[in-house]
C-alpha positions in Angstrom: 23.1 -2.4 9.4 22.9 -6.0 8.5 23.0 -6.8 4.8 21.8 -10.5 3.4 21.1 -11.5 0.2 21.0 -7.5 -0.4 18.2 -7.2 2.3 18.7 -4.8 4.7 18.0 -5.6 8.5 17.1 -2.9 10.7 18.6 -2.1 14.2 16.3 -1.3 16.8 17.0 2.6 16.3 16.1 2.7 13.0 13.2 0.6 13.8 12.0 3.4 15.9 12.1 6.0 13.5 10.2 4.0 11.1 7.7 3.6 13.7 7.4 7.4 13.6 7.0 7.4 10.3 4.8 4.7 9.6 1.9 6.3 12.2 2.7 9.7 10.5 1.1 7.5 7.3 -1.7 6.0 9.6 -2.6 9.6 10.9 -2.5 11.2 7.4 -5.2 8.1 5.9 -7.5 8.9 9.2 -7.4 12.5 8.0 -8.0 11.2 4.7 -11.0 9.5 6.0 -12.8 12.5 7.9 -12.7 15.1 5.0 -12.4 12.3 1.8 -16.2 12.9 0.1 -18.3 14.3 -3.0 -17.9 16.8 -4.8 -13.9 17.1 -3.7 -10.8 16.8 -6.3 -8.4 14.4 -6.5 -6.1 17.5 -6.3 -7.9 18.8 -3.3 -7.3 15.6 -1.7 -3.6 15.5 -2.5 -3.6 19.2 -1.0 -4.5 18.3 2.5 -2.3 15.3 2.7 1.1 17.2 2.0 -0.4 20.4 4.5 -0.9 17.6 6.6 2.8 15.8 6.2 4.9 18.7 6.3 2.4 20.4 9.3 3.9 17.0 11.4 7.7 18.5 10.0 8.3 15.5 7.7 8.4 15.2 3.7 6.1 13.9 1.4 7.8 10.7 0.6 5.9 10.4 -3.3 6.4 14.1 -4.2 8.8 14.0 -7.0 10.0 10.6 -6.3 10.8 9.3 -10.4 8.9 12.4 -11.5 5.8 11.8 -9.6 4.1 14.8 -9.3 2.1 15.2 -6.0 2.4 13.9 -2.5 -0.4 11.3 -2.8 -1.5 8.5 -5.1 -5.5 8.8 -5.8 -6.8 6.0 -7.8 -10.7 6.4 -8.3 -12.6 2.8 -8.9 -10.5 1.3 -11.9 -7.2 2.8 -11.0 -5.8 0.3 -9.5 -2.5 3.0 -8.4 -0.8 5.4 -9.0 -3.3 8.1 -10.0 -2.0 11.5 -10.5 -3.9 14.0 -8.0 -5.7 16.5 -10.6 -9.6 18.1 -11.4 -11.3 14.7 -11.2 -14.1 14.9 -9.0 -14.9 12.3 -6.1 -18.3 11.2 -6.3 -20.8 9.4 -4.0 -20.1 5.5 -5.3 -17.0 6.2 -5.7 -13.9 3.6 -4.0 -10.7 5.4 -4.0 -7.7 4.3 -3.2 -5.4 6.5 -1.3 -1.5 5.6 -1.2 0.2 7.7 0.9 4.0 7.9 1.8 6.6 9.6 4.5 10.1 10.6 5.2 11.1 11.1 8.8 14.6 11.7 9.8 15.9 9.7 6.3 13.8 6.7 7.0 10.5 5.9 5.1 6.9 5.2 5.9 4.4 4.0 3.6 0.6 2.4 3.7 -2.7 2.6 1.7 -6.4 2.4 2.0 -9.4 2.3 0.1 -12.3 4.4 0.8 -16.2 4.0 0.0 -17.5 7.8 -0.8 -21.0 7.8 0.4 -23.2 4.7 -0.4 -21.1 1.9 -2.6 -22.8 -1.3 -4.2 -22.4 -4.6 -2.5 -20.1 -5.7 -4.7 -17.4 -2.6 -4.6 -18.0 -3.3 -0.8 -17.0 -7.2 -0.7 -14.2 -6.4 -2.9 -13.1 -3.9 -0.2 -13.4 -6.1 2.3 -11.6 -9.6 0.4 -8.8 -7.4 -0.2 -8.3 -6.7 3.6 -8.8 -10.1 4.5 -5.7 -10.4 1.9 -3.8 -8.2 4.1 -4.3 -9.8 6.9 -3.6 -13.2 6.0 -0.2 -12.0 4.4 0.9 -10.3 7.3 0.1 -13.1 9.8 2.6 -15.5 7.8 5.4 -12.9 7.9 7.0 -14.7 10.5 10.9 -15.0 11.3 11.6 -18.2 9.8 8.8 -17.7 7.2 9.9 -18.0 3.1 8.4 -14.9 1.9 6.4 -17.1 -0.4 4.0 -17.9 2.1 3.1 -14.3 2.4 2.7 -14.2 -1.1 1.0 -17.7 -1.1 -1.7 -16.4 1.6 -3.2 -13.7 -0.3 -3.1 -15.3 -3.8 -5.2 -18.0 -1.9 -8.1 -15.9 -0.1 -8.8 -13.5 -3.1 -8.4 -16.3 -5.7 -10.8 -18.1 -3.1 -13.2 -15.0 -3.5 -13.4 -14.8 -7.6 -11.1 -12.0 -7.6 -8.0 -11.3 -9.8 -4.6 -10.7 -8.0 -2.6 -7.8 -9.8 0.6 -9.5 -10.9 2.7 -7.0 -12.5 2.6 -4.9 -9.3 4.0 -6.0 -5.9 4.9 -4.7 -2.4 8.7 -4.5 -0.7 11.2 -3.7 1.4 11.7 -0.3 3.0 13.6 1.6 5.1 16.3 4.6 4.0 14.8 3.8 0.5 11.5 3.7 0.0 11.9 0.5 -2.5 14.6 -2.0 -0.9 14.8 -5.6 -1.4 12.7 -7.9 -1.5 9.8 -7.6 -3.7 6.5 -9.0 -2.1 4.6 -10.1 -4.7 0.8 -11.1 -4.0 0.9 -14.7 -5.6 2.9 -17.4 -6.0 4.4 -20.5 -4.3 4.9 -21.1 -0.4 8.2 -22.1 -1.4 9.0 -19.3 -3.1 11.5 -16.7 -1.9 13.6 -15.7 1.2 13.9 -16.6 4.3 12.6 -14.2 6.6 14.7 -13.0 9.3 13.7 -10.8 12.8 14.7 -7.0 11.8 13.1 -6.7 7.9 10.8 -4.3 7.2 8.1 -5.0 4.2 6.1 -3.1 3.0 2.7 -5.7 2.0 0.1 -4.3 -0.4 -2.3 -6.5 -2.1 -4.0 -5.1 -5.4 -7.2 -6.7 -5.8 -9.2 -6.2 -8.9 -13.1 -7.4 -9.2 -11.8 -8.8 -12.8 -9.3 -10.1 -14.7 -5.7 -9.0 -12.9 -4.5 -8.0 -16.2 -3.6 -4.3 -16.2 -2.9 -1.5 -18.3 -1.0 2.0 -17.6 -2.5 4.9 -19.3 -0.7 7.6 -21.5 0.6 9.7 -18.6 2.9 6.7 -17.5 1.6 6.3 -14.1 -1.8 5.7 -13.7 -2.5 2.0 -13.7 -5.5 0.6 -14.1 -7.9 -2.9 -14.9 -7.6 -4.3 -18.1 -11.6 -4.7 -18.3 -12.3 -1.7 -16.3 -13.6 -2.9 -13.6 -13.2 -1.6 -9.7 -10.2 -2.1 -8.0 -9.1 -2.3 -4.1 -5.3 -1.6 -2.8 -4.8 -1.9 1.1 -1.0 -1.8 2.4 0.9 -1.8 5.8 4.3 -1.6 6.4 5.4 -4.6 9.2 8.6 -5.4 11.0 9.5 -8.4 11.3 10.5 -9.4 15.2 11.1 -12.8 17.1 7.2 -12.3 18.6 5.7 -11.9 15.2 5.0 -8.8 12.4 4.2 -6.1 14.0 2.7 -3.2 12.0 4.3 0.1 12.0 1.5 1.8 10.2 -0.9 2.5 12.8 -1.9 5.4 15.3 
């Protein structure tokens, strides 16, 4: 394995396995979107997705990962992340936010969705839908060759473009045989910015996109983040390699 600047390059072997991992995510959040829906608890929720994970003989990645107690992350409207699985109840108008995580033969996988739960206003919806359109544009600059500051640059510019706050205190990463490796991804900043990005990394991209402000606030049980202001937030995430014909994301079926 490669080491620069304290980023890890992947071989193509390893590359594999994170493959495995990364569509063991993407078939866990299409489960997640057949049963998601009213009526169900955050803890139900979090109850299928490790039945699910360890059915596929793989490991929740979150469960117990710096005392985090369940396999999922279930943030309900203005969670922005990290919310702790429990009796909350999902109702219809609800967007939830479903971060989900893997470990398959010592490598890691790792993506995240937001869901509407029966009908959502327009607005929830356009949110949704900016912060995917974030996504998208990051990935598409994570280019060999690329500074990682244009990724960053990219989404900044369509949700800033949209009215929407960009969390800042939050970004996305490297992964691989650690589910947080170097280099942080944040979601705003300069095109100049950063490292160059070389053929082999694997990032982990995830804007945070909050209808508000981007301020944020974590709540007394030390996980849970969520909007200053209280208003909805969106989170979307894919895991990409980086290779000499573009990102390609890992974190699909």
């Amino acid at each position: 394995m490669t080491v620069e600047r304290g980023i890890k390059l992947k071989t193509p072997d390893e590359v594999e396995i994170m493959r495995r991992a990364g569509q063991l995510v993407a078939a866990t959040l299409d489960m997640v979107a057949e049963e998601i829906g009213d009526g169900m608890t955050t803890a139900r929720l979090d109850a299928l997705v490790e039945d699910f994970i360890r059915s596929h003989e793989a490991v929740p990645a979150f469960k117990g990962y710096q005392g985090f107690p369940a396999s999922a992350c279930v943030s309900i409207n203005e969670e922005v992340v990290h919310g702790i699985p429990g009796d909350r109840v999902i109702k219809n108008g609800d967007i939830v936010s479903v971060d989900i995580g893997t470990i398959v033969d010592d490598f890691y996988g790792d993506s995240a969705r937001t869901f509407a739960v029966g009908e959502i206003t327009e607005e929830k919806s356009r949110l949704m839908q900016c912060t995917q359109r974030c996504l998208e544009a990051g990935i598409k600059k994570a280019c060999n060759g690329n500074k990682l500051g244009l990724v960053s640059a990219a989404v900044q510019q369509v949700a800033e473009g949209e009215g929407y706050g960009v969390v800042r205190q939050l970004v996305g990463h490297g992964i691989g045989r650690k589910l947080h490796e170097e280099p942080q991804v944040p979601n705003y900043g300069s095109p100049e910015e950063g490292p160059i990005l070389k053929t082999g990394m694997v990032l982990a991209i995830e804007p945070m996109i909050n209808m508000g402000t981007h301020e944020i606030k974590t709540l007394p049980d030390q996980w849970t983040v969520v909007t200053a202001d209280g208003q909805p937030s969106a989170h979307f995430e894919h895991t990409i390699v980086i290779t000499d014909n573009g990102p390609e994301i890992i974190t699909l079926v």
